[in-house]
C-alpha positions in Angstrom: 13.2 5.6 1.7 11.4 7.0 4.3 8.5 7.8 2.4 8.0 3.7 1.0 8.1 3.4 4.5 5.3 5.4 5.6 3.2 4.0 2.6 4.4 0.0 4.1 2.9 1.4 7.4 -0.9 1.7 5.4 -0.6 -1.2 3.0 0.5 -3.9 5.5 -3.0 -3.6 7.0 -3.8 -5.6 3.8 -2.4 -8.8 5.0 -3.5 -9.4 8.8 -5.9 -11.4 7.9 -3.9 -14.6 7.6 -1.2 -14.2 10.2 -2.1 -14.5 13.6 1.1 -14.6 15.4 3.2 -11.7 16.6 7.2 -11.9 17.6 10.6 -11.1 16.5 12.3 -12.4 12.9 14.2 -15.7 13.4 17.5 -15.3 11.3 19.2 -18.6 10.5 22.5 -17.3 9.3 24.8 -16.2 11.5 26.8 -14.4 9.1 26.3 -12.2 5.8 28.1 -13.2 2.8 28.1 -11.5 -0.6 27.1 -14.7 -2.5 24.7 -15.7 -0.4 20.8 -15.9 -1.8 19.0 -14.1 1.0 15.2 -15.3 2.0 12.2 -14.1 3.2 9.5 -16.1 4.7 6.5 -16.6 6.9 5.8 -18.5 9.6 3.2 -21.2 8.4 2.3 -22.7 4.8 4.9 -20.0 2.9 7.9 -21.5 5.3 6.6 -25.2 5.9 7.1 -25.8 2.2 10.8 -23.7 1.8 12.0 -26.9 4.5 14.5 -28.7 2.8 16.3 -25.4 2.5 16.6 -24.1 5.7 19.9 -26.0 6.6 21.4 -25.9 3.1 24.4 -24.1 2.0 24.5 -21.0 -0.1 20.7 -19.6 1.6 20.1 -17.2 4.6 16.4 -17.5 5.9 14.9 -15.5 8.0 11.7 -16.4 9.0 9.4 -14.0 10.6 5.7 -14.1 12.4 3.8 -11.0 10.2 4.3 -9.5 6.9 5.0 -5.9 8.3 8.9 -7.8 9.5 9.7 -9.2 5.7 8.2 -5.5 4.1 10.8 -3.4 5.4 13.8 -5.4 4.4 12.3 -6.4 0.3 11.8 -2.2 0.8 15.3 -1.9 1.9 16.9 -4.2 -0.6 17.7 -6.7 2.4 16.2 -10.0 0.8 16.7 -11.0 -2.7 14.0 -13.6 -2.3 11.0 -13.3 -0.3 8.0 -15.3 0.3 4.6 -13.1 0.7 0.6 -13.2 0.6 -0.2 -12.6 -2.8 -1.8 -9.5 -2.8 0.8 -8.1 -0.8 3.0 -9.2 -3.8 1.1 -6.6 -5.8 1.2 -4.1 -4.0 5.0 -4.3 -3.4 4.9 -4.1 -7.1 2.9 -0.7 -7.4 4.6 0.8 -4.8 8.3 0.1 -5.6 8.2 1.1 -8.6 7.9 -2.4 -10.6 11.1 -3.4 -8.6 9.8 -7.0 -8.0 8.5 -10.1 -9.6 6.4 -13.2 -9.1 8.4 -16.3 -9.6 6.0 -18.6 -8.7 2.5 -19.3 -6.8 3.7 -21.7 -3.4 0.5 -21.2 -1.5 -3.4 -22.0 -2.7 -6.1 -21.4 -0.6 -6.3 -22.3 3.4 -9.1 -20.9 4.4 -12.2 -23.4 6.2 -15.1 -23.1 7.6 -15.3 -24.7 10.3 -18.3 -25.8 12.5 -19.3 -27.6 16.2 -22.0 -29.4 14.8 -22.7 -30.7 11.1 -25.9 -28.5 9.8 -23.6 -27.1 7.0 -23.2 -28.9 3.9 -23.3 -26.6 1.3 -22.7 -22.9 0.2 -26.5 -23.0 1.0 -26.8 -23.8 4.4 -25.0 -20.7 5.4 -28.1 -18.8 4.8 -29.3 -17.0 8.1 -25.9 -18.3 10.0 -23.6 -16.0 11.7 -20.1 -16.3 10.3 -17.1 -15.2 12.7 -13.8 -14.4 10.8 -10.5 -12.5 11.1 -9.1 -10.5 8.1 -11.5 -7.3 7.8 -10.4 -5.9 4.8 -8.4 -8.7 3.7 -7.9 -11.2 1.7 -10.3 -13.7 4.0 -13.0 -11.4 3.9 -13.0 -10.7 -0.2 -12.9 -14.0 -0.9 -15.9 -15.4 1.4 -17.8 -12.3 -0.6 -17.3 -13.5 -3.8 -17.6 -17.0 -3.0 -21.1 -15.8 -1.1 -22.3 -13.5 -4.0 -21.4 -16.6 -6.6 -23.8 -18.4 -4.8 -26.6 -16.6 -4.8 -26.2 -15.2 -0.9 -25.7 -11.7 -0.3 -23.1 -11.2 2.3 -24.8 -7.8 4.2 -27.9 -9.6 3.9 -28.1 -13.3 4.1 -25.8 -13.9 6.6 -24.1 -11.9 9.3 -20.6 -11.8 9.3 -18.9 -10.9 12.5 -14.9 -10.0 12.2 -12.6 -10.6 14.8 -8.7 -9.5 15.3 -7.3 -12.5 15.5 -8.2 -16.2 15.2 -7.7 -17.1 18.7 -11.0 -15.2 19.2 -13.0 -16.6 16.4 -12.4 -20.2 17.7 -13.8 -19.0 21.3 -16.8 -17.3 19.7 -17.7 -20.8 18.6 -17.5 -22.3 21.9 -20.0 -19.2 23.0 -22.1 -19.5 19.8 -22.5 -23.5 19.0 -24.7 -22.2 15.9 -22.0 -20.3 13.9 -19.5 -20.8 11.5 -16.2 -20.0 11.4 -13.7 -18.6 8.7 -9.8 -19.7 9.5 -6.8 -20.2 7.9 -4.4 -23.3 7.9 -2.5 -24.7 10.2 -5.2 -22.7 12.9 -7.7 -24.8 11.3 -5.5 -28.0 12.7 -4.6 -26.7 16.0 -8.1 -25.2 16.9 -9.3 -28.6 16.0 -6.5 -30.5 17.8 -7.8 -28.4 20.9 -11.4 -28.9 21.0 -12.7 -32.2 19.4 -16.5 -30.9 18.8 -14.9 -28.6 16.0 -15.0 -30.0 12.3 -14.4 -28.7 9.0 -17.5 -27.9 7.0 -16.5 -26.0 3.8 -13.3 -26.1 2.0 -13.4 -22.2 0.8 -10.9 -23.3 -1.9 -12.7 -25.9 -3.6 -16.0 -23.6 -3.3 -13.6 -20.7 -5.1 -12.6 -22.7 -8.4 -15.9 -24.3 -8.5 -17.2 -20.4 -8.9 -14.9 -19.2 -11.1 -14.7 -20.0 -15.1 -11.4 -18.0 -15.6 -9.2 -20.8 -14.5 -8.2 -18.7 -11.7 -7.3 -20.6 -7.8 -7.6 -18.7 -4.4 -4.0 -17.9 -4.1 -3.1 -17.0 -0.6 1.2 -16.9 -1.2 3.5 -16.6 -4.0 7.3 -16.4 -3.9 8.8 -12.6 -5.4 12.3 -11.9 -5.9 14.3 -8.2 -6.5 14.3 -7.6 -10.3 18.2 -6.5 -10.2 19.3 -9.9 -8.2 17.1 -11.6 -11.2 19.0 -9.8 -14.0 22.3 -9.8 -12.0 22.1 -13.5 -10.6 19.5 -15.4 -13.6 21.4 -18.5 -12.8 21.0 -18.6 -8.8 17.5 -17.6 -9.4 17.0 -20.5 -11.1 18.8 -22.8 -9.2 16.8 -21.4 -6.2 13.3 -22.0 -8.2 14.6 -25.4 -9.0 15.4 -26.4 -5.4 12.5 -24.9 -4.1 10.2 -27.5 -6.2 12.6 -30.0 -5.0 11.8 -28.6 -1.2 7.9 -28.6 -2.1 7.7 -32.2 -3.2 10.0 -33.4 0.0 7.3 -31.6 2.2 4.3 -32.8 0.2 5.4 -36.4 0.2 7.6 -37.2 3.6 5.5 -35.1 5.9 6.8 -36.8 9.3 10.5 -35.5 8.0 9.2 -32.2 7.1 7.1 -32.0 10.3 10.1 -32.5 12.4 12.6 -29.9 10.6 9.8 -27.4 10.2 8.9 -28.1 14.5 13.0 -27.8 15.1 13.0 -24.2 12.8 10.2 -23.1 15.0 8.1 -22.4 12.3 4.9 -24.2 13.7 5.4 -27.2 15.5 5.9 -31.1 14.5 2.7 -32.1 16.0 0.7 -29.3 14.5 2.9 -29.6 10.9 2.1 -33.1 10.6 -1.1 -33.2 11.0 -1.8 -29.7 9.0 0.7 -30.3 5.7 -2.0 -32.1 3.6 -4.6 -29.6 4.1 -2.2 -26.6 3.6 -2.3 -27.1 -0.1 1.6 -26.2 -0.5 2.7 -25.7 -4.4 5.0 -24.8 -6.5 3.5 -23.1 -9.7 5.4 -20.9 -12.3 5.1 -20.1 -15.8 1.8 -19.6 -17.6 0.1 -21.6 -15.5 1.0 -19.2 -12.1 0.0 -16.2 -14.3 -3.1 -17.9 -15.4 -4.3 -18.2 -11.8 -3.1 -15.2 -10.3 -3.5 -12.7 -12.6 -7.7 -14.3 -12.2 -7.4 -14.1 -8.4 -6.2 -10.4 -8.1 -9.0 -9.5 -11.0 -11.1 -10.3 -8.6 -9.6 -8.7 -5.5 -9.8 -5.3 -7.6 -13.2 -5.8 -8.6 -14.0 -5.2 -5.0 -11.2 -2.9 -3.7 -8.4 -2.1 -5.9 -6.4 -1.0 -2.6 -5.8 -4.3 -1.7 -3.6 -5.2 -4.5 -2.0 -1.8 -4.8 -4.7 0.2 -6.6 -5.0 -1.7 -9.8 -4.1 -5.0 -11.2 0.2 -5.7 -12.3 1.0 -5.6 -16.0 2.6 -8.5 -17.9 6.2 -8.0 -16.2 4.8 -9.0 -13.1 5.0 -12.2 -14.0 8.5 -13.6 -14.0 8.9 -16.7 -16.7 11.8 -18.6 -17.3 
């Protein structure tokens, strides 16, 4: 155990690109109980859509602020269920042995550009900018090079792209630098605009993603895994748990001033931010064929520019859980 540890300690580095926030796991349950589905998420678009099923009988949620708290318990066998970035899915795969599988994509792509003035319209217009982002060697920086290099623009070349460790910093390098652009994820995207009104959305980095690619595939930023022995041991609460789950993702998608306010009272982001961020945080529920169709795509083309990132080379069919 202690060496998957050590190798959670390297691959975790993987996913700081879209979690900002630091602080200690937020357990709902004040009790364990053997039948009891146990659940992993994130704070932001992976929890915001779980909603409806934070109060409801037979689930234990804990949500936490960073990947590197949910790792150590799907490691440890301490979620059944857990709600992760998608890479990091496929790593967890490689690295425990096949031990876990995708039950469906719940997350598409949050990332924006976002601008103080309006010179960018197009892929195009980026030409000669100076792009500040957070995510090094994550997720947010693969996917503005291949949307870049599928445009024509050469990343090292064309524009300069400046990395920051966290997005608190990118939105003050705008207020510095009233020329750049700036990659961030949702909800940020809705606070940093709710905080200075000169800041708009330019791009939408997902639309520019599908419009790039011709292999179906989506920019996937979360998917929902599960333990393979509580899917062979417990078929019918996985199930029921997908089936709910679609429930709780429609409920969110459609009544966002309810779904604001549970998702403000669980802490996760608040009602203000929620509200106004839900519509843009493009919050799904996608299993089957369809979920393998786009995310087997989308981690192609993560490991055609570092296989590390998904665990060193692309899942086989198993992966991909269908019912």
């Amino acid at each position: 155990m202690k060496k998957k540890l050590m190798v959670w300690t390297m691959a975790l580095c993987i996913c700081a690109g879209l979690t900002g926030n630091t602080g200690v796991i937020n357990v709902f349950a004040s009790e364990e109980d053997p039948d009891t589905v146990r659940i992993g998420a994130l704070k932001g678009p992976t929890a915001m859509g779980m909603a409806q099923l934070l109060d409801a009988d037979g689930y234990d949620f804990t949500v936490a602020a960073s990947p590197d708290e949910i790792v150590p318990m799907v490691v440890q066998d301490k979620l059944d269920i857990a709600a992760v970035p998608a890479n990091l899915a496929a790593t967890l795969y490689q690295k425990t042995n096949k031990d876990v599988s995708v039950l469906a994509v719940n997350t598409l792509g949050v990332l924006y550009l976002v601008e103080n003035g309006d010179s960018v319209k197009s892929v195009e217009d980026l030409k000669g900018k100076t792009i500040y982002a957070s995510g090094k060697g994550a997720t947010p920086e693969y996917a503005l090079n291949s949307v870049l290099k599928a445009n024509g623009i050469d990343p090292e070349k064309d524009v300069t792209v400046e990395y920051k460790s966290e997005h608190a910093e990118v939105v003050s390098a705008l207020v510095q630098d009233q020329t750049a652009v700036g990659l961030l994820p949702q909800p940020f995207v809705t606070t940093a605009l709710m905080k200075n009104d000169k800041l708009k959305v330019a791009l939408d980095l997902n639309k520019l993603w599908e419009d790039s690619m011709d292999d179906g595939s989506k920019l996937v930023t979360g998917v929902v895994i599960a333990n393979n022995e509580f899917v062979q041991d417990h078929a019918d609460k996985v199930n029921d748990f997908m089936d709910v789950y679609k429930e709780s993702v429609d409920f969110v998608n459609s009544d966002t001033e309810s779904a604001a306010q549970i998702i403000g009272d669980h802490d996760i982001i608040t009602k203000e931010v929620a509200q106004k961020a839900i519509p843009d945080c493009s919050i799904v529920f996608i299993e089957g064929d369809e979920m393998k169709t786009m995310l087997s795509g989308y981690l192609a083309t993560l490991d055609e520019q570092n296989p590390e990132i998904i665990g060193g080379q692309l899942p086989d069919d198993a992966f991909y859980y269908k019912r």
